[in-house]
Each structure stands twice: as structure tokens, then as C-alpha cells.
PDB file of N, CA, C and O in Angstrom, chain B, residues numbered from 101:
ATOM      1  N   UNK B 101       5.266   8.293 -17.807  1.00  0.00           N
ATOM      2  CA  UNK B 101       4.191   7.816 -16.955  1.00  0.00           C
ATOM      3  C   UNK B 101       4.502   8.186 -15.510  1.00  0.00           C
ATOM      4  O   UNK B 101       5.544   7.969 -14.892  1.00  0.00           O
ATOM      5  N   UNK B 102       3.481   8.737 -15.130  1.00  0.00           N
ATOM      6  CA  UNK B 102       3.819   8.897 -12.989  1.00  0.00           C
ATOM      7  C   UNK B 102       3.306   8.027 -12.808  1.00  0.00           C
ATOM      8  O   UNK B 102       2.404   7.419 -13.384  1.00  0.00           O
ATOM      9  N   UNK B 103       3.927   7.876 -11.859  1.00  0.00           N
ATOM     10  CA  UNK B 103       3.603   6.489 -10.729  1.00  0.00           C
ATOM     11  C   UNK B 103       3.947   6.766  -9.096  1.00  0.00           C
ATOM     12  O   UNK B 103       5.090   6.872  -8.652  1.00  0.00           O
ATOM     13  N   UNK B 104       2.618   6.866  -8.244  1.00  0.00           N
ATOM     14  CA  UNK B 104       2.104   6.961  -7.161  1.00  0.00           C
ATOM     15  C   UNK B 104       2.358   5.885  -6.167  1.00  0.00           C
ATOM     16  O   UNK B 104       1.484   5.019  -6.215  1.00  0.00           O
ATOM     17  N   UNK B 105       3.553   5.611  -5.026  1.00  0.00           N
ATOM     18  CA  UNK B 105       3.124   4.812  -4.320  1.00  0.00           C
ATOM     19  C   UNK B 105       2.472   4.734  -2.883  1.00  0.00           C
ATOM     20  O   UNK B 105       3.240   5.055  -1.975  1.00  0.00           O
ATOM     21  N   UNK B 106       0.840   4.264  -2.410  1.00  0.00           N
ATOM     22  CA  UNK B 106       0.349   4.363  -1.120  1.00  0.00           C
ATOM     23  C   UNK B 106       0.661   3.354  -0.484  1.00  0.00           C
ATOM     24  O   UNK B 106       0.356   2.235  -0.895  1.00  0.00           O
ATOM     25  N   UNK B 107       1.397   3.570   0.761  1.00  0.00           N
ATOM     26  CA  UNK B 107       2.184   2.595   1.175  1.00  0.00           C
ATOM     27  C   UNK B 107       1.767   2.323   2.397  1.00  0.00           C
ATOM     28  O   UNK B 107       1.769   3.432   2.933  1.00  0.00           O
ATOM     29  N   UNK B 108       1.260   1.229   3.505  1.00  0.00           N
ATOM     30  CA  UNK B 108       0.647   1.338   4.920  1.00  0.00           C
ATOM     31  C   UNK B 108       1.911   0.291   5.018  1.00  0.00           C
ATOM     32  O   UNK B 108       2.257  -0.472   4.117  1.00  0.00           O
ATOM     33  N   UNK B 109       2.531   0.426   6.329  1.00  0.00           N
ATOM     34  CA  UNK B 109       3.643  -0.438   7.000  1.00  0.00           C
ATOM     35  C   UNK B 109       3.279  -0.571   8.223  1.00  0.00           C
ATOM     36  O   UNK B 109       2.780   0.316   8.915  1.00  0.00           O
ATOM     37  N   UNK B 110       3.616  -2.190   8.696  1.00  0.00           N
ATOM     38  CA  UNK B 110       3.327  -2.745   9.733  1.00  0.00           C
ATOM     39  C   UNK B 110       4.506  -3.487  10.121  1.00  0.00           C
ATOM     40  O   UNK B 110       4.729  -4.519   9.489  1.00  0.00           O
ATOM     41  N   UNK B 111       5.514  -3.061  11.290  1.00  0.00           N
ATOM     42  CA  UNK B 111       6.906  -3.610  12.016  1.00  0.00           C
ATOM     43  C   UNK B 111       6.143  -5.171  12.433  1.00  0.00           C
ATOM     44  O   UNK B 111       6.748  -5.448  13.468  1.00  0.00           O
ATOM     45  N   UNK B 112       5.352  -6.088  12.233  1.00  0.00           N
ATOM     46  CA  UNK B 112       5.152  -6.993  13.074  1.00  0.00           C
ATOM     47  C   UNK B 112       4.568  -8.134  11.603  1.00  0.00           C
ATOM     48  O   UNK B 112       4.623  -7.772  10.427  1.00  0.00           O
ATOM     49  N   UNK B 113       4.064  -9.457  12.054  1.00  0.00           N
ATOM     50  CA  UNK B 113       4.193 -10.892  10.702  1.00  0.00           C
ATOM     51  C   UNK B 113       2.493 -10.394  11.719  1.00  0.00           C
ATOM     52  O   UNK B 113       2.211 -10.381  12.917  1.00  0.00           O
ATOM     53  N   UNK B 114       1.654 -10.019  10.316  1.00  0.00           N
ATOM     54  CA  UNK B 114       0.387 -10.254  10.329  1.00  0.00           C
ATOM     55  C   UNK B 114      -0.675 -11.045  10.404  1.00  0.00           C
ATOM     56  O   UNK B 114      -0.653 -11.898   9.517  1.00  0.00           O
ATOM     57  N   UNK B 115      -1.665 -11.110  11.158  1.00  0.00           N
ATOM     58  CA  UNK B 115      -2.163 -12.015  11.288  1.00  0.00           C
ATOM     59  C   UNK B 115      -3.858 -12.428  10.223  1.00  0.00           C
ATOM     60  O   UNK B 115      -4.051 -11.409   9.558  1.00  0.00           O
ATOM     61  N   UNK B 116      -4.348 -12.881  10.084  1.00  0.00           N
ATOM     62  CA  UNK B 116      -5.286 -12.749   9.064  1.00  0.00           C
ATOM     63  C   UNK B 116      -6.071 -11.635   9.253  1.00  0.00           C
ATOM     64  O   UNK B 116      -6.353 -10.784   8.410  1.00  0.00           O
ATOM     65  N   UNK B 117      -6.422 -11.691  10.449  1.00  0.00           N
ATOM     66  CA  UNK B 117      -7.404 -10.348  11.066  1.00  0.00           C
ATOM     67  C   UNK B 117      -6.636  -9.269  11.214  1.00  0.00           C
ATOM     68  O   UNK B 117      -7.235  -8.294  11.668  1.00  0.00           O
ATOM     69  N   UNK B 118      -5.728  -9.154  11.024  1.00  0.00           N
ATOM     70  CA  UNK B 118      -4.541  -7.684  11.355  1.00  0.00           C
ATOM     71  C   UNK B 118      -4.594  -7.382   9.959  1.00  0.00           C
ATOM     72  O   UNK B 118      -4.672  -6.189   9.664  1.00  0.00           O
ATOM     73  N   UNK B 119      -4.561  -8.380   8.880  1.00  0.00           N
ATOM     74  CA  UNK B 119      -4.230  -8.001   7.838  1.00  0.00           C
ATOM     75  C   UNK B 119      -5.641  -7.587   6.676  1.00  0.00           C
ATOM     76  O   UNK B 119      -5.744  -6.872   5.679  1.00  0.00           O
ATOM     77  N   UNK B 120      -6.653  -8.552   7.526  1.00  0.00           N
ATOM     78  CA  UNK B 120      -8.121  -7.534   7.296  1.00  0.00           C
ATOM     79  C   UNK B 120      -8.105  -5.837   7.430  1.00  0.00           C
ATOM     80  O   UNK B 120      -8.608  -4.958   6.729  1.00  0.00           O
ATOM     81  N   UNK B 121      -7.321  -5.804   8.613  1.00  0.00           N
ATOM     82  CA  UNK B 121      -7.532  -4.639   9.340  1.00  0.00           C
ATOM     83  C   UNK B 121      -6.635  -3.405   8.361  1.00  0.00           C
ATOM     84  O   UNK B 121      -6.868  -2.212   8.169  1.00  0.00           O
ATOM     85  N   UNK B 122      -5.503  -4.342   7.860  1.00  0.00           N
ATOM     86  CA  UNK B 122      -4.362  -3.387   7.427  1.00  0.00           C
ATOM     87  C   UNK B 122      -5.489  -3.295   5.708  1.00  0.00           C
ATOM     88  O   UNK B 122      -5.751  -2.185   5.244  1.00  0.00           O
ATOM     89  N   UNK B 123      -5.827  -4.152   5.245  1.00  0.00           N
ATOM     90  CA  UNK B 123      -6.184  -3.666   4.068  1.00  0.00           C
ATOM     91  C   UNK B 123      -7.219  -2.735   4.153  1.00  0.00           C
ATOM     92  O   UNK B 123      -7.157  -1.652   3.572  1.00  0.00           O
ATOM     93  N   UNK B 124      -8.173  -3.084   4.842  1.00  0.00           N
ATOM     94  CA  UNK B 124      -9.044  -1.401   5.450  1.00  0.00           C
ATOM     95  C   UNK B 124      -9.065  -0.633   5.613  1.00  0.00           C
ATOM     96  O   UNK B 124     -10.016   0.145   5.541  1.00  0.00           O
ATOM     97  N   UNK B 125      -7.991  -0.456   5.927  1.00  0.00           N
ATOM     98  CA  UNK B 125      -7.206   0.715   6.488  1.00  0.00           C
ATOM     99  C   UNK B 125      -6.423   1.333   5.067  1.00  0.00           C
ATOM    100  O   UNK B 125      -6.733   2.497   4.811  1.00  0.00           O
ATOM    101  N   UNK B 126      -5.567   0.759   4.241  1.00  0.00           N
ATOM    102  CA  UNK B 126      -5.135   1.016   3.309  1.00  0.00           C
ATOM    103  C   UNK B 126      -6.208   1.672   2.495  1.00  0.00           C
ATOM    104  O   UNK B 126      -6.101   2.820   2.065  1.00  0.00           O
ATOM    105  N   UNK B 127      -7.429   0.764   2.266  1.00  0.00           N
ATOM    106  CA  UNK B 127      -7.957   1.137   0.930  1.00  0.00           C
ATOM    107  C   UNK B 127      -9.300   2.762   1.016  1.00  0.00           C
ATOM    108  O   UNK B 127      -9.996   3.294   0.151  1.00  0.00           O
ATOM    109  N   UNK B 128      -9.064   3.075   2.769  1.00  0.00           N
ATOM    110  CA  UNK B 128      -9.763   3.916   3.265  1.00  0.00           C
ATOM    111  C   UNK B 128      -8.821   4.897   2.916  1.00  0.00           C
ATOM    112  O   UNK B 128      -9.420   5.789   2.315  1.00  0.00           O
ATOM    113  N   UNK B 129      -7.521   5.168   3.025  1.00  0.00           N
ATOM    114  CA  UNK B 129      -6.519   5.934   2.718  1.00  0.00           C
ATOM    115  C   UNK B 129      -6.114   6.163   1.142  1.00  0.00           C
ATOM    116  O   UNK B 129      -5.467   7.064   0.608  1.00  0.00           O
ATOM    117  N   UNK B 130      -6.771   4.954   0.592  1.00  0.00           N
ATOM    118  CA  UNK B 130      -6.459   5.322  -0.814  1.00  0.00           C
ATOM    119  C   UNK B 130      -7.656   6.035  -1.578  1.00  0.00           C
ATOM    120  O   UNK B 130      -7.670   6.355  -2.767  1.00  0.00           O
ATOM    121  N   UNK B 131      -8.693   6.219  -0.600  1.00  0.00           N
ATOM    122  CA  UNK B 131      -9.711   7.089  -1.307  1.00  0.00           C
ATOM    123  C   UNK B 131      -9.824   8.276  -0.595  1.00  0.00           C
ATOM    124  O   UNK B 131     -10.654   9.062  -1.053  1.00  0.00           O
ATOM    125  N   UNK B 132      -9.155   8.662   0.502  1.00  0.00           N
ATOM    126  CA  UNK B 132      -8.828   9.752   0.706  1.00  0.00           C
ATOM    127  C   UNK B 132      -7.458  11.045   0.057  1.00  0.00           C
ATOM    128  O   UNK B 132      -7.326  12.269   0.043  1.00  0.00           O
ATOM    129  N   UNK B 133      -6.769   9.972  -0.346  1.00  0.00           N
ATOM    130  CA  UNK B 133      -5.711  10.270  -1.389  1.00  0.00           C
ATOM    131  C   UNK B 133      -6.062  10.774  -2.512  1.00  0.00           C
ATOM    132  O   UNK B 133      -5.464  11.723  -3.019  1.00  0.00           O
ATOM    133  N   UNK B 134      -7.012  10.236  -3.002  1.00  0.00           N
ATOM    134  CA  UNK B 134      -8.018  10.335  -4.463  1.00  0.00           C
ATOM    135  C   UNK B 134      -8.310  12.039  -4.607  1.00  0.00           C
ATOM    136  O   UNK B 134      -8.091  12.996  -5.349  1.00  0.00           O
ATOM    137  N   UNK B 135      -8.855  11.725  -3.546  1.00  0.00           N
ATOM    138  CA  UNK B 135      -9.797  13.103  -3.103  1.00  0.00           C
ATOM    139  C   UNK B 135      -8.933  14.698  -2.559  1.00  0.00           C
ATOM    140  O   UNK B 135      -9.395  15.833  -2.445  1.00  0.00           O
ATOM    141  N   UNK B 136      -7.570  14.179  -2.319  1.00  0.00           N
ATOM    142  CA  UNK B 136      -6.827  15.172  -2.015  1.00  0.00           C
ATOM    143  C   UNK B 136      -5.979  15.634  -3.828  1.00  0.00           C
ATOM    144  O   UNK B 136      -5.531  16.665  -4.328  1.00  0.00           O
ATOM    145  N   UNK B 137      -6.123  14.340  -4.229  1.00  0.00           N
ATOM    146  CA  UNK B 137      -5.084  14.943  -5.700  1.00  0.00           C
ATOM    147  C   UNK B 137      -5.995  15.320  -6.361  1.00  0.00           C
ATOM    148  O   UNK B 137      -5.782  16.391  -6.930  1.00  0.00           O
ATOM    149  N   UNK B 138      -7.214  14.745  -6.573  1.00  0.00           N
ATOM    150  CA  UNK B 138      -8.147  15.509  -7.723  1.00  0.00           C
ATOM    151  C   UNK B 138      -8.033  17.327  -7.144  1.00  0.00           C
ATOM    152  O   UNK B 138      -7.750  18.362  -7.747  1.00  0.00           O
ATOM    153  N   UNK B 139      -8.428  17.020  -5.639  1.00  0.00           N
ATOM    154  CA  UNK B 139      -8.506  18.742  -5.338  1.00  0.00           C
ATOM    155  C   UNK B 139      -7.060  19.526  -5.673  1.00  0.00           C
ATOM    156  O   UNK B 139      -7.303  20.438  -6.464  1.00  0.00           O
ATOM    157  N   UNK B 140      -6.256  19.494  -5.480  1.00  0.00           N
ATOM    158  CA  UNK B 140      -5.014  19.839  -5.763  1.00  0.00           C
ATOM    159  C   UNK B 140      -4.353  19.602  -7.210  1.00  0.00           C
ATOM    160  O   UNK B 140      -3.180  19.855  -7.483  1.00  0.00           O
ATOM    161  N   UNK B 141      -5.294  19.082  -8.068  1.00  0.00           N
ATOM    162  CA  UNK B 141      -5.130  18.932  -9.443  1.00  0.00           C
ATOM    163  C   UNK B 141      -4.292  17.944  -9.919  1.00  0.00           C
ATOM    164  O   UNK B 141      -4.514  17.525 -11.055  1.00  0.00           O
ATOM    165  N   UNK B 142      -3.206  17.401  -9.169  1.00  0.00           N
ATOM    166  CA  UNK B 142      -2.333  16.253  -9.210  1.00  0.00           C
ATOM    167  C   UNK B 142      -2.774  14.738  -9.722  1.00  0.00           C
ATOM    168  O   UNK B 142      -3.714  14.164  -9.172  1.00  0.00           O
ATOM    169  N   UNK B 143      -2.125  14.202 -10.678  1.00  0.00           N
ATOM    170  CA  UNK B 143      -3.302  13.067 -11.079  1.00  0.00           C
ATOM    171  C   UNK B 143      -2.107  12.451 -11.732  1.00  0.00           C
ATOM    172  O   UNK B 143      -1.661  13.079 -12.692  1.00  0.00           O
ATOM    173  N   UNK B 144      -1.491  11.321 -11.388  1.00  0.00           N
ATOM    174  CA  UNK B 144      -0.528  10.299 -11.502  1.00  0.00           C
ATOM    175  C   UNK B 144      -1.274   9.239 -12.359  1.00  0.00           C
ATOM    176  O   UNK B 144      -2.370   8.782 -12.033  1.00  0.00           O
ATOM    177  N   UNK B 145      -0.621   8.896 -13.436  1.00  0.00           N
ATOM    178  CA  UNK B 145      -1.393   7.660 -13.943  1.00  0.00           C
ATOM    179  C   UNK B 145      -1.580   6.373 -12.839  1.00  0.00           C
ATOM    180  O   UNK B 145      -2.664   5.795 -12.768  1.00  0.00           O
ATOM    181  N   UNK B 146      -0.635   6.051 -12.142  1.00  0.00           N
ATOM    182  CA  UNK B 146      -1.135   5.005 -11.773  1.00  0.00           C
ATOM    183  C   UNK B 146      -1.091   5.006 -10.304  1.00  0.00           C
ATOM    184  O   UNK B 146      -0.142   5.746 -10.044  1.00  0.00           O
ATOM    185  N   UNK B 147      -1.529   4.640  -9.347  1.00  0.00           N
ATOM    186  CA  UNK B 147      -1.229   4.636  -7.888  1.00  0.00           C
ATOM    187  C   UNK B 147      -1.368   3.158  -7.361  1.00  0.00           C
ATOM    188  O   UNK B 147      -2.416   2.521  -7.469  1.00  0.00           O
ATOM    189  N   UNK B 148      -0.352   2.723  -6.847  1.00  0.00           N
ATOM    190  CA  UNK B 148      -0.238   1.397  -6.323  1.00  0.00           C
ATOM    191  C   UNK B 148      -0.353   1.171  -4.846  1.00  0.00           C
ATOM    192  O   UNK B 148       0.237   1.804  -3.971  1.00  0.00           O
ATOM    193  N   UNK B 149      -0.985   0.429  -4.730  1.00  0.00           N
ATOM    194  CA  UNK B 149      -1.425   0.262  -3.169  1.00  0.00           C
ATOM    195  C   UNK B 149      -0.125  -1.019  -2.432  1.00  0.00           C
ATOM    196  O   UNK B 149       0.089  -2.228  -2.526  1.00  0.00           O
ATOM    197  N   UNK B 150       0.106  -0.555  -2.152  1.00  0.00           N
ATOM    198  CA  UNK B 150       1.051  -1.529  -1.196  1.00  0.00           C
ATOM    199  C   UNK B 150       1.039  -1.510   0.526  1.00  0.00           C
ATOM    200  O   UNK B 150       0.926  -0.497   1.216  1.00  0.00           O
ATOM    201  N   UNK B 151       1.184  -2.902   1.013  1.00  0.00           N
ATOM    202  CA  UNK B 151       1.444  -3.283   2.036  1.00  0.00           C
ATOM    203  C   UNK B 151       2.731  -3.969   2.714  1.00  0.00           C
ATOM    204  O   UNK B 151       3.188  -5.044   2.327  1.00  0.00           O
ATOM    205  N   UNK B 152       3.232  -3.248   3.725  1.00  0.00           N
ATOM    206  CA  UNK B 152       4.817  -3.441   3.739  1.00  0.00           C
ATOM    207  C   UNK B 152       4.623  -4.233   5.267  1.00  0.00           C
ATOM    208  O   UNK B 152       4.014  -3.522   6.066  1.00  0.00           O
ATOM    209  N   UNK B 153       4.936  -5.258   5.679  1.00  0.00           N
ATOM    210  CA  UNK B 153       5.124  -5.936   7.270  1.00  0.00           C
ATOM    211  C   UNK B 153       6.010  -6.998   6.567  1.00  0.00           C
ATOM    212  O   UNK B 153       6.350  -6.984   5.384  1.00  0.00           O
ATOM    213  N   UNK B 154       6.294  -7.839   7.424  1.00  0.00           N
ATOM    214  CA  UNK B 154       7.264  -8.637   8.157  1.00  0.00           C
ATOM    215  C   UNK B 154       6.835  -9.864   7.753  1.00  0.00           C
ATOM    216  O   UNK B 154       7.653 -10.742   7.479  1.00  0.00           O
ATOM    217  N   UNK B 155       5.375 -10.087   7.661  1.00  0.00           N
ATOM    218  CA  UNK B 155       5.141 -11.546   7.191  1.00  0.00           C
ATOM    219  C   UNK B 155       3.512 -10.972   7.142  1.00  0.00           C
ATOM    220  O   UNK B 155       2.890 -10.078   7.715  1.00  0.00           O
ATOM    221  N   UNK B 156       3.121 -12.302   5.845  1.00  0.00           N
ATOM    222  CA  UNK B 156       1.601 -11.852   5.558  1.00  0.00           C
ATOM    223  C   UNK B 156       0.598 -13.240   6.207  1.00  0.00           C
ATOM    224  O   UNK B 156       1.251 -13.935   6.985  1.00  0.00           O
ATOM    225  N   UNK B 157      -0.772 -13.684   6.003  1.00  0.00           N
ATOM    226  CA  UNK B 157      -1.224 -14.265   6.133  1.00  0.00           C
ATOM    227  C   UNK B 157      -1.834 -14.754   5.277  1.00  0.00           C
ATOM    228  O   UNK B 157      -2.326 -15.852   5.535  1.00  0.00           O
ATOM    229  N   UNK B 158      -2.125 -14.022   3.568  1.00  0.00           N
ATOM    230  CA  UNK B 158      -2.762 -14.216   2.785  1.00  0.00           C
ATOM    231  C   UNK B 158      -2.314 -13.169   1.368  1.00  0.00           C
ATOM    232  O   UNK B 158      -1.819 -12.058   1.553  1.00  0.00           O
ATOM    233  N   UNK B 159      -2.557 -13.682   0.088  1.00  0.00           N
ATOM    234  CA  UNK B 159      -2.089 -12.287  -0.605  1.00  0.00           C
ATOM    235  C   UNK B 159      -3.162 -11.349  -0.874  1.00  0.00           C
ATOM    236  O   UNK B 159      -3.812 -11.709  -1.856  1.00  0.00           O
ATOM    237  N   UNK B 160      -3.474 -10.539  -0.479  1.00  0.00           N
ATOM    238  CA  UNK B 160      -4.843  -9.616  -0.968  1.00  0.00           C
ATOM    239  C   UNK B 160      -5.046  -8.907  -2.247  1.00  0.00           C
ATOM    240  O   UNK B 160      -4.076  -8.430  -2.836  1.00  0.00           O
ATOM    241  N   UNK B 161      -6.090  -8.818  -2.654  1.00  0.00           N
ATOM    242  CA  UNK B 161      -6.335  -9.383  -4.093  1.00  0.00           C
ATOM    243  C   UNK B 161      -6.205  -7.581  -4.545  1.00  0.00           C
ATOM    244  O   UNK B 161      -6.878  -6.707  -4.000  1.00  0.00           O
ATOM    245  N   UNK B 162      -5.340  -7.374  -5.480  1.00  0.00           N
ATOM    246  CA  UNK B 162      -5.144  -5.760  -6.286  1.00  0.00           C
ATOM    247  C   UNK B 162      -4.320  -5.106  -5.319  1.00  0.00           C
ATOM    248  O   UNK B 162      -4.050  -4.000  -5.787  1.00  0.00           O
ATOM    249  N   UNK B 163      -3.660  -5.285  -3.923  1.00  0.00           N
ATOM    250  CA  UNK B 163      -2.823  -4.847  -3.225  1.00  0.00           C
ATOM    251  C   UNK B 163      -1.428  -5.681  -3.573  1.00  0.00           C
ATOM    252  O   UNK B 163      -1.552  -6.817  -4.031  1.00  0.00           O
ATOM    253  N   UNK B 164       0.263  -4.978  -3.301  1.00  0.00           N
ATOM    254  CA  UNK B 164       0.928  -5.264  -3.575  1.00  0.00           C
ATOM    255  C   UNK B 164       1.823  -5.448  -2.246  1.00  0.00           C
ATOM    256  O   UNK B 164       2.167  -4.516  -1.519  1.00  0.00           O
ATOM    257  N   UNK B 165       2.181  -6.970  -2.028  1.00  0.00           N
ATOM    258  CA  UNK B 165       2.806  -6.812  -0.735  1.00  0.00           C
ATOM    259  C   UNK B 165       3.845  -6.999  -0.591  1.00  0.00           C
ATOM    260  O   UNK B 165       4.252  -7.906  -1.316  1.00  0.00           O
ATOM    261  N   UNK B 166       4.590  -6.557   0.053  1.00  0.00           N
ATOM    262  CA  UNK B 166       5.894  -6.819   0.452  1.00  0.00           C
ATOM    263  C   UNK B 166       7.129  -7.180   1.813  1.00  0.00           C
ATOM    264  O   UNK B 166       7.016  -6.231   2.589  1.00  0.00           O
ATOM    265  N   UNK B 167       7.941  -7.915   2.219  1.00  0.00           N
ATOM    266  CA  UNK B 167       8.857  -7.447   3.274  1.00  0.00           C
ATOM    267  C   UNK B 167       9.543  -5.985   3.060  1.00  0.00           C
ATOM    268  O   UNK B 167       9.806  -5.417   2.001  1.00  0.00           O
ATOM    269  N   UNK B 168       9.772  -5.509   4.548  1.00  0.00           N
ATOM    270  CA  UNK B 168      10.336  -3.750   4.149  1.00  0.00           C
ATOM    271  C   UNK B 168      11.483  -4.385   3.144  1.00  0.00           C
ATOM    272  O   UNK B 168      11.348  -4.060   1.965  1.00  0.00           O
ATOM    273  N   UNK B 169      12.689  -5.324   3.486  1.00  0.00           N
ATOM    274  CA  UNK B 169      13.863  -5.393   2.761  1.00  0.00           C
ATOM    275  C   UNK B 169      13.392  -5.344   1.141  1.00  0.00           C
ATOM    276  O   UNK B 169      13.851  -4.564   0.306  1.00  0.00           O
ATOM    277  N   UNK B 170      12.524  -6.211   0.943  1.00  0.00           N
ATOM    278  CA  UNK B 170      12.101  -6.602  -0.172  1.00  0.00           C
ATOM    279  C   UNK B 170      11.387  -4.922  -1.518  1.00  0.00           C
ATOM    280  O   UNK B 170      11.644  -4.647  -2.690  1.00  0.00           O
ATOM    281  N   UNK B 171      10.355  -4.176  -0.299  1.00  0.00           N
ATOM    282  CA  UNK B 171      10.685  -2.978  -0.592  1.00  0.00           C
ATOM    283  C   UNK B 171      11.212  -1.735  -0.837  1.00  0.00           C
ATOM    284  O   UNK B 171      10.711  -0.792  -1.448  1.00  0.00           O
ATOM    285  N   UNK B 172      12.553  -1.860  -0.154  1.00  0.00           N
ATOM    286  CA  UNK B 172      13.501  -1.052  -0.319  1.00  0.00           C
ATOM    287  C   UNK B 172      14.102  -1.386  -1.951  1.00  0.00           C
ATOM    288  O   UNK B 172      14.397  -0.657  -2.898  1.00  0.00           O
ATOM    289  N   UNK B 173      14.109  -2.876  -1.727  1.00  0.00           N
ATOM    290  CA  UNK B 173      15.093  -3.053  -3.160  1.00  0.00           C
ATOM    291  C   UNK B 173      13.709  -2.910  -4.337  1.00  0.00           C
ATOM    292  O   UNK B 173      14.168  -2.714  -5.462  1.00  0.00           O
ATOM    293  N   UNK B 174      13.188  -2.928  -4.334  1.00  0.00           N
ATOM    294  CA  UNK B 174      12.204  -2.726  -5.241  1.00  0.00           C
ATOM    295  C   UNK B 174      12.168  -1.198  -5.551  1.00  0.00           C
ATOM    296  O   UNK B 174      12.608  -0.737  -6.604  1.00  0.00           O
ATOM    297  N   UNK B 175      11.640  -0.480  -4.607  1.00  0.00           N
ATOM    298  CA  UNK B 175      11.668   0.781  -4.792  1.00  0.00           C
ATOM    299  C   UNK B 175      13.238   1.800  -5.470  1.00  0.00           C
ATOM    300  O   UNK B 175      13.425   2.781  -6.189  1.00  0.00           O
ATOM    301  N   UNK B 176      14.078   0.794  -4.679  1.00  0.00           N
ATOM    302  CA  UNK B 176      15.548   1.330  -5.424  1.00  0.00           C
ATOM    303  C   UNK B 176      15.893   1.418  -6.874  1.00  0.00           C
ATOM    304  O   UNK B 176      16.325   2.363  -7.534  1.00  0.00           O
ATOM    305  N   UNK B 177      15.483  -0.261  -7.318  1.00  0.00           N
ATOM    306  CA  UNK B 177      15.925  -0.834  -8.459  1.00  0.00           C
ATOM    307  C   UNK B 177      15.113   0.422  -9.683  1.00  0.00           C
ATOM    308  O   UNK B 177      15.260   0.283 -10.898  1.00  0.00           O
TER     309      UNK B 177
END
């Protein structure tokens, strides 16, 4: 199985409206992503959307969030 990760990182503890902003931003990038692998033929079963800052305000719903530390060891393991 491939597995795709789109990752938006924010150095700062988000605020509800930052984190509006960050998922917007993410999920605008994840359909531009779309659109670059179909053209390039590349097609990963799965692509995971993740959000990496410092602190959240809320969990957003089909996004995967994380502290960077917390993502490093994740991504390692």
C-alpha cells in the first residue's frame, strides 16, 4: 500500500480562527496535489492530511493533527 503524507505546519498554539485558516489552506492544497498526481500519473492509495503546530483549538473532522515532536515519532515509528 502507498501512503501519501500532506502536511501544513504551523511554529505557533493555534487559535480557532488560525486553525480555520490552517484547515483551508490545507484542504486547498490537497486538491491541488490531486491534480498534480493524476497529471503525472502518480496515485498513492491513501493521502493523509495532516496538521502539525504547537497546540490546537479544536480537532478537525478527517484531518490528522499533531505536535511536531509527536510527528516526528509517528512518522519514524
Amino acid at each position: 500500500m502507498s501512503l501519501a503524507y500532506l502536511v501544513e505546519c504551523k511554529d505557533y498554539v493555534l487559535s480557532r480562527k488560525q486553525q480555520l485558516l490552517a484547515v483551508r489552506e490545507l484542504n486547498r492544497n490537497y486538491t491541488h496535489a490531486l491534480e498534480l498526481l493524476i497529471r503525472k500519473r502518480l496515485c498513492p492509495e491513501k493521502i493523509l492530511k495532516v496538521l502539525v503546530a504547537k497546540g490546537f483549538a479544536y480537532q478537525a473532522k478527517g484531518i490528522l493533527q499533531y505536535t511536531p515532536k509527536t510527528f516526528i515519532q509517528h512518522v519514524s515509528s
